[in-house]
N, CA, C and O atoms as CSV, one atom per row, in Angstrom:
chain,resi,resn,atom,element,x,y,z
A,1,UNK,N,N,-21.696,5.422,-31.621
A,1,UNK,CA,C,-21.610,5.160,-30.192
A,1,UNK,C,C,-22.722,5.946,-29.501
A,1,UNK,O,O,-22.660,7.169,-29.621
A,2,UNK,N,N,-23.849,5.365,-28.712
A,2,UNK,CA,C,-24.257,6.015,-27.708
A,2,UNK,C,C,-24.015,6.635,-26.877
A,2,UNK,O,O,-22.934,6.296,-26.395
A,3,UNK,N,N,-24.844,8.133,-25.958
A,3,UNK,CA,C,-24.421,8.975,-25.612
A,3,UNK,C,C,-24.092,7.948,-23.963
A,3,UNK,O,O,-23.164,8.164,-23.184
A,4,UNK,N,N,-25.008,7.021,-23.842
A,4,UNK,CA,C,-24.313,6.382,-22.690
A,4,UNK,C,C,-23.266,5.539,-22.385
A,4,UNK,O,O,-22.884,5.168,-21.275
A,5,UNK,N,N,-22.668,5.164,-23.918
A,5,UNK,CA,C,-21.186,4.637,-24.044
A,5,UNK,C,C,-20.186,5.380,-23.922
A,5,UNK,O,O,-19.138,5.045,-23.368
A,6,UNK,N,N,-20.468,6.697,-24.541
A,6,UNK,CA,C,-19.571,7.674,-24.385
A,6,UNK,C,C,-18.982,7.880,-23.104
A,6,UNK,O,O,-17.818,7.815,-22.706
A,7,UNK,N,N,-20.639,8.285,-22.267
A,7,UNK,CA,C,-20.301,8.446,-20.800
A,7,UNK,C,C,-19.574,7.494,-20.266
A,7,UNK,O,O,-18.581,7.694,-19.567
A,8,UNK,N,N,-20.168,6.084,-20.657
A,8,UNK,CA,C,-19.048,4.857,-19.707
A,8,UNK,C,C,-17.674,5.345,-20.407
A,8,UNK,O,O,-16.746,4.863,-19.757
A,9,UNK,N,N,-17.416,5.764,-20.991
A,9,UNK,CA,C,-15.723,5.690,-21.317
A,9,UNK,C,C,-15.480,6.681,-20.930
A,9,UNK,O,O,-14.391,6.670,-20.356
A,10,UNK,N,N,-15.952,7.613,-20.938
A,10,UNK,CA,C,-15.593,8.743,-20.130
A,10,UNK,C,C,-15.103,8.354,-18.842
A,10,UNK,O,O,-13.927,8.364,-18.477
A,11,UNK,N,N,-16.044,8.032,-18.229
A,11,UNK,CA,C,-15.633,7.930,-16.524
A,11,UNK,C,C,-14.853,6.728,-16.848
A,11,UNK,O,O,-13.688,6.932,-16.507
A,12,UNK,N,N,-15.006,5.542,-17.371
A,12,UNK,CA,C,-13.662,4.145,-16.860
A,12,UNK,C,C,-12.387,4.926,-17.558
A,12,UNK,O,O,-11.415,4.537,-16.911
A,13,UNK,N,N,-11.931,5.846,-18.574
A,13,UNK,CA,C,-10.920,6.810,-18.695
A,13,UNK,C,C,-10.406,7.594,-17.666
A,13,UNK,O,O,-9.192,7.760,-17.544
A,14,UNK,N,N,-11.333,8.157,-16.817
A,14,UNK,CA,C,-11.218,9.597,-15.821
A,14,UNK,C,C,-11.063,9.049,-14.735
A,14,UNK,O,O,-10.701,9.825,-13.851
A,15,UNK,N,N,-11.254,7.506,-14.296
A,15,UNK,CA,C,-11.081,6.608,-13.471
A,15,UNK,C,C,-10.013,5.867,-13.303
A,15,UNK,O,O,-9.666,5.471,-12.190
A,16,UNK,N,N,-9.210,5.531,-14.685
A,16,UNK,CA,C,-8.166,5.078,-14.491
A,16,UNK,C,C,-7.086,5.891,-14.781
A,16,UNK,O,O,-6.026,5.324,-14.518
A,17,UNK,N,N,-6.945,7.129,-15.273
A,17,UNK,CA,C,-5.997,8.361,-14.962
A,17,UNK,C,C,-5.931,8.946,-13.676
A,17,UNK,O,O,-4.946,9.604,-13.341
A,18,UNK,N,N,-7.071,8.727,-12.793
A,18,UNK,CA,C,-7.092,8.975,-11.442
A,18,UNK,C,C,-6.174,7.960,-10.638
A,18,UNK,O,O,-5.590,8.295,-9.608
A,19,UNK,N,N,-6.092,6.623,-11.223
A,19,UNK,CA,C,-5.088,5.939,-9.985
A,19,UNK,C,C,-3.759,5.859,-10.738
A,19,UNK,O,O,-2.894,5.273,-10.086
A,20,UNK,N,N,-3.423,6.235,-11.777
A,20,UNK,CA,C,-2.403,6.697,-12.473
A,20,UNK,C,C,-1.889,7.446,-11.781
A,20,UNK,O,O,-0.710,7.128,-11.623
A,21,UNK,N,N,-2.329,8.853,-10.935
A,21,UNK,CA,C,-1.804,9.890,-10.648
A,21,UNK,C,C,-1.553,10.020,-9.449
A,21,UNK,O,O,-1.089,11.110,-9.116
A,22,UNK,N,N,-1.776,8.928,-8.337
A,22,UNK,CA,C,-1.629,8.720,-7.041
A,22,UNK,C,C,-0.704,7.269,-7.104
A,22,UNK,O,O,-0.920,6.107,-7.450
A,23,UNK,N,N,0.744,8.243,-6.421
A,23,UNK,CA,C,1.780,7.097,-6.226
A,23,UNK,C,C,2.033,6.934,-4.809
A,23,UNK,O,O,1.372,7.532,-3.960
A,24,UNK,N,N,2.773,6.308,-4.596
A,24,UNK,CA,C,3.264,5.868,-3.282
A,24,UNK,C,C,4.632,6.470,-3.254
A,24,UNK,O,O,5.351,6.599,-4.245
A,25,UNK,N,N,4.871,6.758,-2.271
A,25,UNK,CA,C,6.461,7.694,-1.635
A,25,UNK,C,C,7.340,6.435,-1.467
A,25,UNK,O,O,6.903,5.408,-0.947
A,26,UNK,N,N,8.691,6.575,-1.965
A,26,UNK,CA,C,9.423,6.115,-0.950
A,26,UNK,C,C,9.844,6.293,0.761
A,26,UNK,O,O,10.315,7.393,1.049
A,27,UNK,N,N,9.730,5.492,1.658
A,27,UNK,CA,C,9.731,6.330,2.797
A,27,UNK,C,C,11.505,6.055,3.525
A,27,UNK,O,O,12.378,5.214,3.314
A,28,UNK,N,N,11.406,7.075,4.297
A,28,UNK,CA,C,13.180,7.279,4.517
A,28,UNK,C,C,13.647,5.876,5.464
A,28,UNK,O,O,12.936,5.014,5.982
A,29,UNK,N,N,15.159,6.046,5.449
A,29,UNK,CA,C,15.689,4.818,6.301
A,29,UNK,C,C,15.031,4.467,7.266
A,29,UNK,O,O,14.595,3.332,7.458
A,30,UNK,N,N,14.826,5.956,8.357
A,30,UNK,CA,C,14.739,5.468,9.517
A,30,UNK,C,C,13.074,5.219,9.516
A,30,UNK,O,O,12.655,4.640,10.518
A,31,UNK,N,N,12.346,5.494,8.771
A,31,UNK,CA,C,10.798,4.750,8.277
A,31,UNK,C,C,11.310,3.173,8.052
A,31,UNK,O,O,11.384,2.291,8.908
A,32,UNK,N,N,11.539,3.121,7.064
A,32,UNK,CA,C,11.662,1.227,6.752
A,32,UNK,C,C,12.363,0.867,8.121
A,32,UNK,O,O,12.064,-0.192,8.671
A,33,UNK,N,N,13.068,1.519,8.549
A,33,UNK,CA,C,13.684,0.788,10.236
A,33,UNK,C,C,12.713,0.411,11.047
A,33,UNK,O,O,12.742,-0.676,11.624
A,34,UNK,N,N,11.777,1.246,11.173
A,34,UNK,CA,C,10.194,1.115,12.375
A,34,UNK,C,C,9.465,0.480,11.507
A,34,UNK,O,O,8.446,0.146,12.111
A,35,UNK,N,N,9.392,-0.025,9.974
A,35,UNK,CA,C,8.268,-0.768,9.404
A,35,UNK,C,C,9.020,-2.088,9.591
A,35,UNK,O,O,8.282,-3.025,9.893
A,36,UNK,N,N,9.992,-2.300,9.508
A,36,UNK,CA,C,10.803,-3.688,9.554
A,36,UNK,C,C,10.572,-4.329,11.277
A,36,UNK,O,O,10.078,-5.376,11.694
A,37,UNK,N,N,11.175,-3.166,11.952
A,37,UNK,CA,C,10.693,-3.505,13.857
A,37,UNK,C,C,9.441,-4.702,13.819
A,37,UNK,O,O,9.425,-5.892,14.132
A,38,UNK,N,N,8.377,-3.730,13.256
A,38,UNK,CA,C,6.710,-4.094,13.143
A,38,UNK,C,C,6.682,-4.925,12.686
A,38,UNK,O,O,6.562,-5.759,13.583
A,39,UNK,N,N,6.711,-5.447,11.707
A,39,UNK,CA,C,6.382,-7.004,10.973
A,39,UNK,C,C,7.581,-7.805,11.790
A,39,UNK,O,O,7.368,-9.017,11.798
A,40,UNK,N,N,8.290,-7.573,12.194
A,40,UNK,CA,C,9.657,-8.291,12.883
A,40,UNK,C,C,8.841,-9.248,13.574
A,40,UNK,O,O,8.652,-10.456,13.433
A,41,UNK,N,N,8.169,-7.880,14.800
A,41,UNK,CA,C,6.851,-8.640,16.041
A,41,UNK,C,C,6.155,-9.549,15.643
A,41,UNK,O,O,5.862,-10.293,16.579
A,42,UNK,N,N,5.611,-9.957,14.408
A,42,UNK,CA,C,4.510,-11.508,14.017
A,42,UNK,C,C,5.861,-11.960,13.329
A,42,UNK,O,O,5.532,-12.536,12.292
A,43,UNK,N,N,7.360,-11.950,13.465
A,43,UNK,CA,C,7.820,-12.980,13.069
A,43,UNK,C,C,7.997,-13.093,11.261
A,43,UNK,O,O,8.410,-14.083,10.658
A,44,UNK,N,N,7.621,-11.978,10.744
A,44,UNK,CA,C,7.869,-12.062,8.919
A,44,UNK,C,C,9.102,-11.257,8.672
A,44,UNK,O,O,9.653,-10.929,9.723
A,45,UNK,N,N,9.602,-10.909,7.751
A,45,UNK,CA,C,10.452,-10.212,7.245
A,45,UNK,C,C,10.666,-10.153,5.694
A,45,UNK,O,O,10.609,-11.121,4.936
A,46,UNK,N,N,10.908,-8.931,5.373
A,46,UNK,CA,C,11.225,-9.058,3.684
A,46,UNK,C,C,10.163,-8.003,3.136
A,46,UNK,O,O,9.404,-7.430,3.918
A,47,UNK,N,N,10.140,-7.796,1.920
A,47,UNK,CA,C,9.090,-7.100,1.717
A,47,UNK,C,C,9.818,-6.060,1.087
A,47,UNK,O,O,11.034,-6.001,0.904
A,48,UNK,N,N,8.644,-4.974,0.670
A,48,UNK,CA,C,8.597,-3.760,-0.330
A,48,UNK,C,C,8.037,-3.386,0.645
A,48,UNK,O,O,7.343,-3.935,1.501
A,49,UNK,N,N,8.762,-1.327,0.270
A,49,UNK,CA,C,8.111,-0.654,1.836
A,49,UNK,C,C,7.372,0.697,1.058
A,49,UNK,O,O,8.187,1.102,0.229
A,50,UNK,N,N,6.347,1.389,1.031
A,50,UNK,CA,C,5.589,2.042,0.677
A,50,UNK,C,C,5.030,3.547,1.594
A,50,UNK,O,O,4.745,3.347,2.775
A,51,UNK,N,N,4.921,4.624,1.197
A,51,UNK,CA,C,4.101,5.781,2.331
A,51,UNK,C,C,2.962,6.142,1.358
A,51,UNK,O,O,3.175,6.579,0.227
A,52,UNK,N,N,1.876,5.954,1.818
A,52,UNK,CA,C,0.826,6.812,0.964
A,52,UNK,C,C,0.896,8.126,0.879
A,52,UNK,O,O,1.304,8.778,1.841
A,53,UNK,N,N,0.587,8.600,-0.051
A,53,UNK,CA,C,1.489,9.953,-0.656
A,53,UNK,C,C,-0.132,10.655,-0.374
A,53,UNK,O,O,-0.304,11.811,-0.760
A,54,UNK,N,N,-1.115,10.025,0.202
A,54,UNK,CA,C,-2.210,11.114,0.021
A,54,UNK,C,C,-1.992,11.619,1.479
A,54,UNK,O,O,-3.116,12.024,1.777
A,55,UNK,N,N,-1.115,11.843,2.650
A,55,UNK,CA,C,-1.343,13.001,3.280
A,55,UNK,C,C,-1.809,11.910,4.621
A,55,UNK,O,O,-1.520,12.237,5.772
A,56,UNK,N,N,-2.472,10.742,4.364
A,56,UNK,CA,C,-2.830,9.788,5.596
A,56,UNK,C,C,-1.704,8.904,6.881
A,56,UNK,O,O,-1.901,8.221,7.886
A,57,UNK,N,N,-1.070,9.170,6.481
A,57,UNK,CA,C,0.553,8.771,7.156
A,57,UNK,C,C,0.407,7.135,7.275
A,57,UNK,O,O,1.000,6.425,8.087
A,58,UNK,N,N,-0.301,6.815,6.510
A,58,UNK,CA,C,0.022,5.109,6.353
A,58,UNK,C,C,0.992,4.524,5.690
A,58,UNK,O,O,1.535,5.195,4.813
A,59,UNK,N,N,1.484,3.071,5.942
A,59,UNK,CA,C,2.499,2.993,5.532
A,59,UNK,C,C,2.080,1.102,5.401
A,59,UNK,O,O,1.487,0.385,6.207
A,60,UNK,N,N,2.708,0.767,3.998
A,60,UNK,CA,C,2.807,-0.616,3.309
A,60,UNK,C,C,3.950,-1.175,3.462
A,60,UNK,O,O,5.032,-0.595,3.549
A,61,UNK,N,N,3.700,-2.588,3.509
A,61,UNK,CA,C,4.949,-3.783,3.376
A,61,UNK,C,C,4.231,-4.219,2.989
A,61,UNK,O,O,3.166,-4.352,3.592
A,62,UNK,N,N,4.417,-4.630,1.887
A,62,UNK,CA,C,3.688,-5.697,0.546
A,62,UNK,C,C,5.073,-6.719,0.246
A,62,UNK,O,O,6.302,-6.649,0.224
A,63,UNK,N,N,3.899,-7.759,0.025
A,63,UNK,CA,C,4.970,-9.233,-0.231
A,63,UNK,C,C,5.975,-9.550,0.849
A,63,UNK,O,O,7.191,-9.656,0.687
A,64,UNK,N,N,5.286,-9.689,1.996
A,64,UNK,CA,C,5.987,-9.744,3.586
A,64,UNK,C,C,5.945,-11.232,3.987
A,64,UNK,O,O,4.884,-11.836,4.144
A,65,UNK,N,N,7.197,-11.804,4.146
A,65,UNK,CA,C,7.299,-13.529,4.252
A,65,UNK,C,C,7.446,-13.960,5.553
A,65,UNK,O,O,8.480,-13.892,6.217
A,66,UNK,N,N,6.309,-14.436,5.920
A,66,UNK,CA,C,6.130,-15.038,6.972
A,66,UNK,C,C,5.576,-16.601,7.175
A,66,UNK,O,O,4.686,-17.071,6.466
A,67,UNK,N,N,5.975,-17.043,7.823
A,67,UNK,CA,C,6.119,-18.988,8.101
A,67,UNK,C,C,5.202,-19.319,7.662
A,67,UNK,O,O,5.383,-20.211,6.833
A,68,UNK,N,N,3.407,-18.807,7.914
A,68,UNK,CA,C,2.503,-19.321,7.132
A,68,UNK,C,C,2.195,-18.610,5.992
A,68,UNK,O,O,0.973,-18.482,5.919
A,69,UNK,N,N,2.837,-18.036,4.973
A,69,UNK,CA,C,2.746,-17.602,3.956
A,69,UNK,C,C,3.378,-16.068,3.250
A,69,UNK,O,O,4.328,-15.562,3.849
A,70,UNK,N,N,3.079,-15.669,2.548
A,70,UNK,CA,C,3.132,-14.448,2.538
A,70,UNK,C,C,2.367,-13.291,2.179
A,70,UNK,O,O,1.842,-13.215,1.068
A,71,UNK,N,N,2.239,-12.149,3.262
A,71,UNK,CA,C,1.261,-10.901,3.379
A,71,UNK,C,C,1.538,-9.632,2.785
A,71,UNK,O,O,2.510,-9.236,2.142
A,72,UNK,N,N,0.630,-9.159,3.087
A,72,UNK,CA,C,0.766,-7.588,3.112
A,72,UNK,C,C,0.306,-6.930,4.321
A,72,UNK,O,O,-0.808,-7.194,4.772
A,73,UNK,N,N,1.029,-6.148,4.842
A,73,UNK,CA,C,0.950,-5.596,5.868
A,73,UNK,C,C,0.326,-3.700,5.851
A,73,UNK,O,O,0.576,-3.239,4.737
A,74,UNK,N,N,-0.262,-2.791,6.638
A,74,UNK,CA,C,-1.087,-1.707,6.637
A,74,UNK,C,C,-0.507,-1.261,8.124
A,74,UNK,O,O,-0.802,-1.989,9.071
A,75,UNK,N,N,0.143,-0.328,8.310
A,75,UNK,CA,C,0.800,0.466,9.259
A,75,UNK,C,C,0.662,1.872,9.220
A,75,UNK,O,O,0.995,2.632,8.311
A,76,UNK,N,N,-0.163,2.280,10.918
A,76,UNK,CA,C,-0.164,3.412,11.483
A,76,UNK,C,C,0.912,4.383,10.813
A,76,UNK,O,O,1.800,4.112,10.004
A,77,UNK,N,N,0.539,5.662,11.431
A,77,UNK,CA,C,1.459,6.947,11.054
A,77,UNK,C,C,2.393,6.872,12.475
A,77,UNK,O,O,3.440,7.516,12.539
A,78,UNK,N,N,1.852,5.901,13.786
A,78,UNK,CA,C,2.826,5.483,14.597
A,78,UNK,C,C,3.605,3.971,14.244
A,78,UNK,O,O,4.294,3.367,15.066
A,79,UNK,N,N,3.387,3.602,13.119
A,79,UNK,CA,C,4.353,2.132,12.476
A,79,UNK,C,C,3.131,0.761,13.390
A,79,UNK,O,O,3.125,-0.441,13.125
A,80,UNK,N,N,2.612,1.172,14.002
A,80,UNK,CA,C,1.325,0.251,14.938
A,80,UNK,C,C,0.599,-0.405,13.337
A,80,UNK,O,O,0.081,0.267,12.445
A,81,UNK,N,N,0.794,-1.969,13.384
A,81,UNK,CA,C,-0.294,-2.592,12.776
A,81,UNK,C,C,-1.417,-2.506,12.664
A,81,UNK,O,O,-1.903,-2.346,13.783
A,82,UNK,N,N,-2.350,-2.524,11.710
A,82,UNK,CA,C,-3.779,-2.221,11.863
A,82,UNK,C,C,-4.277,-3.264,10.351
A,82,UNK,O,O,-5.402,-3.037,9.907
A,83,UNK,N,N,-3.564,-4.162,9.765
A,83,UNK,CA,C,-4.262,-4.588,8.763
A,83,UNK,C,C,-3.332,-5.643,8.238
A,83,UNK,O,O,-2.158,-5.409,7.949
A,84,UNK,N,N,-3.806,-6.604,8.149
A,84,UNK,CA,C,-2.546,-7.484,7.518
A,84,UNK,C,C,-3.654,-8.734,6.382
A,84,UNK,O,O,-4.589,-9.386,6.846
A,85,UNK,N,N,-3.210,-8.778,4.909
A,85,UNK,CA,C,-3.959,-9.661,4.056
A,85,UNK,C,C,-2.994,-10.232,3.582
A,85,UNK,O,O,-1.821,-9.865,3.507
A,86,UNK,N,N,-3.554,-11.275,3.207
A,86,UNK,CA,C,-3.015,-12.383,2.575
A,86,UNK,C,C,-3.001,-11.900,1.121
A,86,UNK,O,O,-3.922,-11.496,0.413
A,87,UNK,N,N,-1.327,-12.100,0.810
A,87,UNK,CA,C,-0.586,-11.888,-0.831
A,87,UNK,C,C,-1.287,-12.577,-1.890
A,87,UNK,O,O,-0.878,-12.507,-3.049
């Protein structure tokens, strides 16, 4: 193996133990209460509820069912929308 194969495995190794090690929080009742409110407002509901555990106070609804399809939703550390993609 070359010393620059090595290196690629090195880093695509050290790269994917890195998102290994960053999970997502469960976030408390009264969190999923204000993430449910929020997607309520465009009319979806349902979903998986998520807190990014790095310290950014964002907050996920993934697989969110709404009339024209279903999203994923990206919520403020005030539950305020700021991002919504298509599932």
């Amino acid at each position: 193996m070359s010393k620059f194969s090595t290196i690629a495995l090195a880093f695509v190794f050290a790269a994917g133990a890195a998102g290994i090690a960053i999970a997502d929080d469960k976030p408390t009742d009264d969190e999923v209460a204000k993430i449910k409110a929020a997607i309520e407002q465009f009319g979806c509901s349902g979903g998986t509820y998520e807190k990014e555990s790095e310290g950014t106070g964002v907050y996920e609804a993934e697989d969110v069912k709404c009339k024209a399809g279903q999203y994923d939703f990206r919520l403020d550390k005030d539950f305020k929308v700021f991002a919504i993609t298509v599932d």
